[in-house]
PDB file with SEQRES, HELIX, SHEET and CRYST1 records, atoms N, CA, C and O in Angstrom:
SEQRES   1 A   56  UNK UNK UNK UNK UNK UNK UNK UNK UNK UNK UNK UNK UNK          
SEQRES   2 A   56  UNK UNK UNK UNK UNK UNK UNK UNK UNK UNK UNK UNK UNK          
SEQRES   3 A   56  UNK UNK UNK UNK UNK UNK UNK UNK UNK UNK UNK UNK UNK          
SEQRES   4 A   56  UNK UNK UNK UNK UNK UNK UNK UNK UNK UNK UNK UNK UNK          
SEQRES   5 A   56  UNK UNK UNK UNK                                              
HELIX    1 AA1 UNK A   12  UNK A   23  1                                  12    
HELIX    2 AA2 UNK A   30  UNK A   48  1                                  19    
CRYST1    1.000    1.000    1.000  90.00  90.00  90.00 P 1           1          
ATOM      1  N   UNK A   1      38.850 122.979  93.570  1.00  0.00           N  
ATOM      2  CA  UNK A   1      40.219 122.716  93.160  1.00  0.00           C  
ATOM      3  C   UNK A   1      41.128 123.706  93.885  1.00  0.00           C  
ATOM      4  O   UNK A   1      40.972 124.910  93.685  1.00  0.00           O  
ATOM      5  N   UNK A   2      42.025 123.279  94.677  1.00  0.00           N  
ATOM      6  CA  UNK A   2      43.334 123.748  95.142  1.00  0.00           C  
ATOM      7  C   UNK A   2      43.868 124.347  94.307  1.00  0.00           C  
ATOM      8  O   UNK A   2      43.615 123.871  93.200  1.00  0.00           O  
ATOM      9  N   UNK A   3      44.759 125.519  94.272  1.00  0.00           N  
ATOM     10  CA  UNK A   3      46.053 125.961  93.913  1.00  0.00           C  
ATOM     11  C   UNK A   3      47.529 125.545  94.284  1.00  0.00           C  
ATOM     12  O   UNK A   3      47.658 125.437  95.503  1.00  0.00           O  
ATOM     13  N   UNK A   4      48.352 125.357  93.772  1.00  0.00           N  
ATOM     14  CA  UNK A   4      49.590 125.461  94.078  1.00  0.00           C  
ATOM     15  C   UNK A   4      50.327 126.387  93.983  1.00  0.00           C  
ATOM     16  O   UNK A   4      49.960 127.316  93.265  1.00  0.00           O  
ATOM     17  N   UNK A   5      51.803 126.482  94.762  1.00  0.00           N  
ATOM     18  CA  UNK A   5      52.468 127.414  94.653  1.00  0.00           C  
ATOM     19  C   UNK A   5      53.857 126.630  93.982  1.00  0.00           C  
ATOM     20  O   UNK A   5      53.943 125.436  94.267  1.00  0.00           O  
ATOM     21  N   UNK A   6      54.847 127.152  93.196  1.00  0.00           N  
ATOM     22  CA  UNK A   6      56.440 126.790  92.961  1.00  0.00           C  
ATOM     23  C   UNK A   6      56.982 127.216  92.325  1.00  0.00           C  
ATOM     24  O   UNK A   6      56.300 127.843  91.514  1.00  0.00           O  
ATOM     25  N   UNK A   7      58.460 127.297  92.087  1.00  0.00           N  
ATOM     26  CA  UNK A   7      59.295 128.413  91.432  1.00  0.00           C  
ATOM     27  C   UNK A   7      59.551 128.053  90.442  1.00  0.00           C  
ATOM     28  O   UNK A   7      59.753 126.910  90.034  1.00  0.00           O  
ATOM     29  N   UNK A   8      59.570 129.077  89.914  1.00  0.00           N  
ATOM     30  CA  UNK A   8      60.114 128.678  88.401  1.00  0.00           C  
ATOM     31  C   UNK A   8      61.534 129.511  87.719  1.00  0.00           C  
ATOM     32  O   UNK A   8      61.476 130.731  87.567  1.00  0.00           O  
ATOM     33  N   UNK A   9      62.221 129.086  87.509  1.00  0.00           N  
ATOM     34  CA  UNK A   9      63.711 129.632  87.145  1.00  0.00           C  
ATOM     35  C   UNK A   9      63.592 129.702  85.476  1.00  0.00           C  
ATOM     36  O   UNK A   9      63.231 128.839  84.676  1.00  0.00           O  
ATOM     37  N   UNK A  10      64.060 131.139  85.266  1.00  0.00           N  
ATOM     38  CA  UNK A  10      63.828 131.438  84.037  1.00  0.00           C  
ATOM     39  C   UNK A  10      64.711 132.799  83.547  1.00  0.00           C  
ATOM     40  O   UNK A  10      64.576 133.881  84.117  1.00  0.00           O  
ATOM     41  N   UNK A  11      65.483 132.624  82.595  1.00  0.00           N  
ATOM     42  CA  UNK A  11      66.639 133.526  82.238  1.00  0.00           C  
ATOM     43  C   UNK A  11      65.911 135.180  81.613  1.00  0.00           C  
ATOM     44  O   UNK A  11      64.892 135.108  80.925  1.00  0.00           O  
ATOM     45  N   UNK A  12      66.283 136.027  81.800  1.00  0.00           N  
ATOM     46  CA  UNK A  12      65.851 137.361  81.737  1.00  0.00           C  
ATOM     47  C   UNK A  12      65.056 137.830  80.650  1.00  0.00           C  
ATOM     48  O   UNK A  12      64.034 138.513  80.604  1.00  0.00           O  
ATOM     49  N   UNK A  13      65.984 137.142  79.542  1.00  0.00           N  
ATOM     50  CA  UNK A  13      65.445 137.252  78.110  1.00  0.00           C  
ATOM     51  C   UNK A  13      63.897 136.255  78.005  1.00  0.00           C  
ATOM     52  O   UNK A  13      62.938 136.711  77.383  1.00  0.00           O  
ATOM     53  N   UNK A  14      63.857 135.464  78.400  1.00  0.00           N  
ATOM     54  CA  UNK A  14      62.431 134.644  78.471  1.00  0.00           C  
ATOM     55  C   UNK A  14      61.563 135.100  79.529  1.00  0.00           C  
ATOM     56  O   UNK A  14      60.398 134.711  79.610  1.00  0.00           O  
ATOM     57  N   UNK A  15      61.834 135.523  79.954  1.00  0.00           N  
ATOM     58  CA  UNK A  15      60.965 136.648  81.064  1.00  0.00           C  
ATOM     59  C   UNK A  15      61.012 137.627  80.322  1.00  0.00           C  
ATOM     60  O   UNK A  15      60.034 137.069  79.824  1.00  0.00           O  
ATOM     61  N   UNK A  16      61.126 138.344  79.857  1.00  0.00           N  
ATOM     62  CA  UNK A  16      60.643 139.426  78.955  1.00  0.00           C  
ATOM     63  C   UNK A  16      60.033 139.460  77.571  1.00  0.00           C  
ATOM     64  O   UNK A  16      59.508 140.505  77.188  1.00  0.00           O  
ATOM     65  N   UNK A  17      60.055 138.706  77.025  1.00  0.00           N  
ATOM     66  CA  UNK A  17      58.952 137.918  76.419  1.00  0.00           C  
ATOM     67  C   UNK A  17      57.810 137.297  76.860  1.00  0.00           C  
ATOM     68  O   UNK A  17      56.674 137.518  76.440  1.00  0.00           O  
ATOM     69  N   UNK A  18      58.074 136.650  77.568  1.00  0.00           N  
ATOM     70  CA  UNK A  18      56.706 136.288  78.337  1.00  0.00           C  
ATOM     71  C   UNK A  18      55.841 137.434  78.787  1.00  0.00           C  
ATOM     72  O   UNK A  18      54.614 137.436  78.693  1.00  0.00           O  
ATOM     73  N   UNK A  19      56.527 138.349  79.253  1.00  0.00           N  
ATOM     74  CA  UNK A  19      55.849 139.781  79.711  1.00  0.00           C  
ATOM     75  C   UNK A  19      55.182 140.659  78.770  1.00  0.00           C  
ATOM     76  O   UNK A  19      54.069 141.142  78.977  1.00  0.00           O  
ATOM     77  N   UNK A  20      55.962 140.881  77.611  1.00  0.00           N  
ATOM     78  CA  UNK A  20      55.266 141.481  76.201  1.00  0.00           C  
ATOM     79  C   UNK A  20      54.279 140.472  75.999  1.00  0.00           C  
ATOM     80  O   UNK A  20      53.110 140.829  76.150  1.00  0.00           O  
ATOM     81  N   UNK A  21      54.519 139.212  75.669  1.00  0.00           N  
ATOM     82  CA  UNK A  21      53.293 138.188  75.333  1.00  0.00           C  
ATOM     83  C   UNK A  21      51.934 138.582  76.379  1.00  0.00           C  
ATOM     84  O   UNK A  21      50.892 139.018  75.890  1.00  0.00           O  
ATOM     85  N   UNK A  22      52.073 138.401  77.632  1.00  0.00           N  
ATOM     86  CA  UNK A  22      51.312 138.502  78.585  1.00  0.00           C  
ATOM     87  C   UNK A  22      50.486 139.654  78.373  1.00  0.00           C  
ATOM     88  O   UNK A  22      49.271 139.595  78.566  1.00  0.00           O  
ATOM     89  N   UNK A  23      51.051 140.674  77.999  1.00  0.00           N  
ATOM     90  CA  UNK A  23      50.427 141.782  78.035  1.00  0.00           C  
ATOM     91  C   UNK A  23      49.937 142.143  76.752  1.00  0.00           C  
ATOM     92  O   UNK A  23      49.120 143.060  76.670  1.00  0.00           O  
ATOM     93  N   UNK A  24      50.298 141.589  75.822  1.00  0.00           N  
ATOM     94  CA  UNK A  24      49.377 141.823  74.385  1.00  0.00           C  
ATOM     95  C   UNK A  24      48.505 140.374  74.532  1.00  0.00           C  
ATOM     96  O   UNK A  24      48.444 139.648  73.540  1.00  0.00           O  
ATOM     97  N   UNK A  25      48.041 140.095  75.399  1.00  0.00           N  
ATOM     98  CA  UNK A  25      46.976 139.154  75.472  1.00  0.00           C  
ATOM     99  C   UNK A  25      46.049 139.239  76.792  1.00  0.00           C  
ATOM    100  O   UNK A  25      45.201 138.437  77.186  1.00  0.00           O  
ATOM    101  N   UNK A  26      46.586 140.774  77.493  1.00  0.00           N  
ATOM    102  CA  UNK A  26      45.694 141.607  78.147  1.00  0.00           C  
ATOM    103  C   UNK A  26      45.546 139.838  79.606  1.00  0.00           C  
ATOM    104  O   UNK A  26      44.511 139.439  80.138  1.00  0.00           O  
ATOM    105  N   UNK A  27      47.065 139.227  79.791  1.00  0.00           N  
ATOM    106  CA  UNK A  27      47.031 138.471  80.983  1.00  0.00           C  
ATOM    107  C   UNK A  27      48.481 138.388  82.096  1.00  0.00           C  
ATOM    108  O   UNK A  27      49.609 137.930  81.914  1.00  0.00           O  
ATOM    109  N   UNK A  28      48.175 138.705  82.659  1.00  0.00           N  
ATOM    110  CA  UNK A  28      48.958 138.408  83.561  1.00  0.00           C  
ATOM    111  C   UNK A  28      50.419 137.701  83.327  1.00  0.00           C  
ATOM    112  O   UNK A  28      50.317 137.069  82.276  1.00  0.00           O  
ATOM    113  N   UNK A  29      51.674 137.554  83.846  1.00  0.00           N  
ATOM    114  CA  UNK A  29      52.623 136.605  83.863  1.00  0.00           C  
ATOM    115  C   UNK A  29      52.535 135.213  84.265  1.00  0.00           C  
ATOM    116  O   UNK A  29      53.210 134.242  83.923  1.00  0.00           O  
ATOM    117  N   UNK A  30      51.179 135.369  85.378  1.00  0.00           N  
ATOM    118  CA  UNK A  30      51.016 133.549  85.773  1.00  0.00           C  
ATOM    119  C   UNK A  30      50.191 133.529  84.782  1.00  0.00           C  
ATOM    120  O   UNK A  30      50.659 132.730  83.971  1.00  0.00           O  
ATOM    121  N   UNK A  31      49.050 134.039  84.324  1.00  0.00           N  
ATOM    122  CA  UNK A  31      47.823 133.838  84.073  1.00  0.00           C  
ATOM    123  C   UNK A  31      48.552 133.591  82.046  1.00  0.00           C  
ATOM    124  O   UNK A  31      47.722 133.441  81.150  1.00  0.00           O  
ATOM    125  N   UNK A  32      49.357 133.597  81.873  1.00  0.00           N  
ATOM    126  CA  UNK A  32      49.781 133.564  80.212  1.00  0.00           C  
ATOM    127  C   UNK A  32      50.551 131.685  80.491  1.00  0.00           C  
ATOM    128  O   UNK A  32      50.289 130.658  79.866  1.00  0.00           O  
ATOM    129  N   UNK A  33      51.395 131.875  81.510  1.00  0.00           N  
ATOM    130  CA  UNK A  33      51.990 130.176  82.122  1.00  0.00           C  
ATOM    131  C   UNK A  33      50.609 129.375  82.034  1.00  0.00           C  
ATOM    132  O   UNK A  33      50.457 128.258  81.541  1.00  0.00           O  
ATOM    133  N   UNK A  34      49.468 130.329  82.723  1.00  0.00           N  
ATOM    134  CA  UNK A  34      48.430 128.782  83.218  1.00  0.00           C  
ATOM    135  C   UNK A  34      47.952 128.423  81.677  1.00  0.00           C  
ATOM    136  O   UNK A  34      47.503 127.282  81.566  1.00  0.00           O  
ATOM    137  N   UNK A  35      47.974 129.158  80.560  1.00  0.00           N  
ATOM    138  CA  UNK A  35      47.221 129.249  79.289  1.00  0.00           C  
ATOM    139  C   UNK A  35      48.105 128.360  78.384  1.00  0.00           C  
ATOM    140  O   UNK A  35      47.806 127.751  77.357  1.00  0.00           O  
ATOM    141  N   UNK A  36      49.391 128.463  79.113  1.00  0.00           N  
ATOM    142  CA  UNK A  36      50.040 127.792  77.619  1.00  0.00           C  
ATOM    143  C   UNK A  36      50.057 126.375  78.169  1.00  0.00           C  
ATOM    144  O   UNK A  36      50.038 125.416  77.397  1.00  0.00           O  
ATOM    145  N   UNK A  37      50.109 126.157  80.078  1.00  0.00           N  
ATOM    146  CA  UNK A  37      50.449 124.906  80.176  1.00  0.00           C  
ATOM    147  C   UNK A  37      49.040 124.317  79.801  1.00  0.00           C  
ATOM    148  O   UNK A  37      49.272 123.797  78.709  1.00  0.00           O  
ATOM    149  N   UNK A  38      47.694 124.098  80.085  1.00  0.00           N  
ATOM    150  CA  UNK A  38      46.680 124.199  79.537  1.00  0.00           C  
ATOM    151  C   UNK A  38      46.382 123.831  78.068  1.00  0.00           C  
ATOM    152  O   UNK A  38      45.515 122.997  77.807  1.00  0.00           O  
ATOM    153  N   UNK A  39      47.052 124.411  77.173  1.00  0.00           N  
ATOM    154  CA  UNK A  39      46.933 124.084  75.833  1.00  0.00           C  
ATOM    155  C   UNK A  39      48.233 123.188  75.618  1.00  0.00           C  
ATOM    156  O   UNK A  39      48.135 122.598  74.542  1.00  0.00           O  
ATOM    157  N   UNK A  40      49.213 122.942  76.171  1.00  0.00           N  
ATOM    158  CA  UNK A  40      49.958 121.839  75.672  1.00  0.00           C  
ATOM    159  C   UNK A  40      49.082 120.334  76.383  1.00  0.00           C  
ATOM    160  O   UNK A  40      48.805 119.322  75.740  1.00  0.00           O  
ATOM    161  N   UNK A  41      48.744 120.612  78.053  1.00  0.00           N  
ATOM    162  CA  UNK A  41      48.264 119.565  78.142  1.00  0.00           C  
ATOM    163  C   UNK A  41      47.060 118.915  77.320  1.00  0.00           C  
ATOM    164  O   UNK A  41      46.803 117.719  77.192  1.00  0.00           O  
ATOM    165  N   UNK A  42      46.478 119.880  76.864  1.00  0.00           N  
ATOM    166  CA  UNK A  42      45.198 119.410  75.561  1.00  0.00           C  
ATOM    167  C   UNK A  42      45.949 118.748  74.715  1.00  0.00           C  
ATOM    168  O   UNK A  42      45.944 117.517  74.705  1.00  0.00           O  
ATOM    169  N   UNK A  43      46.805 119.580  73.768  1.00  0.00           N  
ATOM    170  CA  UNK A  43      47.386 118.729  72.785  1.00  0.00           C  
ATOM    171  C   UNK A  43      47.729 117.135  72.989  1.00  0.00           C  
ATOM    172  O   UNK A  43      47.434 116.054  72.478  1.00  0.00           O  
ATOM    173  N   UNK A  44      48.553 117.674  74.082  1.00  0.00           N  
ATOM    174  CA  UNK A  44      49.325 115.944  74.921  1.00  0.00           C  
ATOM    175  C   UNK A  44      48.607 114.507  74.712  1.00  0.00           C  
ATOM    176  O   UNK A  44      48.998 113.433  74.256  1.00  0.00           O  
ATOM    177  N   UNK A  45      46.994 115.112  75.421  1.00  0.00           N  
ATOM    178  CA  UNK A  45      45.582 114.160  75.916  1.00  0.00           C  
ATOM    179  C   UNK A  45      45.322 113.729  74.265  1.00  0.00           C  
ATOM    180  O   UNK A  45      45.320 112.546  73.926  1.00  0.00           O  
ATOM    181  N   UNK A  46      45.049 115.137  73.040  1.00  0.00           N  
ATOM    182  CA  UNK A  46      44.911 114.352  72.249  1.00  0.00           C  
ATOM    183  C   UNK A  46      45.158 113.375  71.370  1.00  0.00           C  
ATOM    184  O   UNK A  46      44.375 112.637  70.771  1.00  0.00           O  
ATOM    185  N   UNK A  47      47.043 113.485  71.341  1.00  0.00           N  
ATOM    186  CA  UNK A  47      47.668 112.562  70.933  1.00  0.00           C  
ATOM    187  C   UNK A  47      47.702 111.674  72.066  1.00  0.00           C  
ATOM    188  O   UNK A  47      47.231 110.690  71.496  1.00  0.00           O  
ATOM    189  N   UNK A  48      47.815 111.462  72.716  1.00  0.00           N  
ATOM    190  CA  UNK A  48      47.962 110.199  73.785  1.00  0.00           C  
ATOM    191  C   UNK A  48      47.039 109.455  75.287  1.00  0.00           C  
ATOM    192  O   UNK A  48      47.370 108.511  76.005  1.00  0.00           O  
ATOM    193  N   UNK A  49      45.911 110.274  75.329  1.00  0.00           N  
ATOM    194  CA  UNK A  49      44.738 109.761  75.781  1.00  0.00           C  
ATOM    195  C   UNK A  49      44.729 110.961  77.429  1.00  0.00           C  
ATOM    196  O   UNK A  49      45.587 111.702  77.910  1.00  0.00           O  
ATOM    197  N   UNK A  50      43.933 110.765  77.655  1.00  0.00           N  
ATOM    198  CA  UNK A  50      43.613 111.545  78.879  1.00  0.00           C  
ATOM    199  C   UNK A  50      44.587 110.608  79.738  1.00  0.00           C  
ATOM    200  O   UNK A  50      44.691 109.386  79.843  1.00  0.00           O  
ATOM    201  N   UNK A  51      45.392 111.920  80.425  1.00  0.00           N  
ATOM    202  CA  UNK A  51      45.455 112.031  82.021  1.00  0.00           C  
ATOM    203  C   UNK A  51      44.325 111.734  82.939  1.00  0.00           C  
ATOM    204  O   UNK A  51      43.249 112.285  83.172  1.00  0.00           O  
ATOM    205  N   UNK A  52      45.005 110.550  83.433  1.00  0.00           N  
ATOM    206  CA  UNK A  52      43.676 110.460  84.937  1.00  0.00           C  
ATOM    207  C   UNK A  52      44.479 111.609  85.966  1.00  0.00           C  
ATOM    208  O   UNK A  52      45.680 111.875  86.004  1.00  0.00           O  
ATOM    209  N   UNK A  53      43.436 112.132  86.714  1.00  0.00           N  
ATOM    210  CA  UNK A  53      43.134 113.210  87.189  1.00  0.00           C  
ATOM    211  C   UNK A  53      44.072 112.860  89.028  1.00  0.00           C  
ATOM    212  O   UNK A  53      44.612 111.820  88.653  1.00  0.00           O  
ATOM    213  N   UNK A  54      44.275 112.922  89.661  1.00  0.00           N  
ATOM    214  CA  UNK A  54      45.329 112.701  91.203  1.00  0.00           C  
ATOM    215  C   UNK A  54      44.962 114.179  91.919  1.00  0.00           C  
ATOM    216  O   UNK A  54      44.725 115.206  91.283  1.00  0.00           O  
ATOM    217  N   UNK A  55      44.970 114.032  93.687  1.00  0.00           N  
ATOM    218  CA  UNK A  55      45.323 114.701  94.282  1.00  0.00           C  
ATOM    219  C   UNK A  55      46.548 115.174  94.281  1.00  0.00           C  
ATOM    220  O   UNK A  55      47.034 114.284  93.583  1.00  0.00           O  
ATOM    221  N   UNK A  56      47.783 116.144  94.599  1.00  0.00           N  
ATOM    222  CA  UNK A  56      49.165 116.490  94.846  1.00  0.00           C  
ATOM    223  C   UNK A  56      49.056 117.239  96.529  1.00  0.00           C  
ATOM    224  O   UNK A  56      50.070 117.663  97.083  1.00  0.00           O  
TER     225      UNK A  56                                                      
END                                                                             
């Protein structure tokens, strides 16, 4: 599996939260993004069926 790269625009105050979060969960600033997008897409699949899977 590939990585991607892209920006993400995000106001100061939510960046600094994310940063306390990140770090009382001993992860990173991407690595707390890849966790939450991750668990919403679970949720998503279980209410509404799996995502078929695509190249980008």
């Amino acid at each position: 599996m590939s990585t991607k790269n892209f920006s993400l625009r995000i106001d100061d105050e939510l960046l600094f939260k994310l940063y306390i979060i990140a770090d009382n969960n001993n992860r990173s600033v991407n690595g707390q993004i890849l966790h939450l997008i991750k668990i919403y897409i679970s949720q998503y699949e279980k209410a509404n069926g799996t995502i078929k899977s695509c190249s980008i």
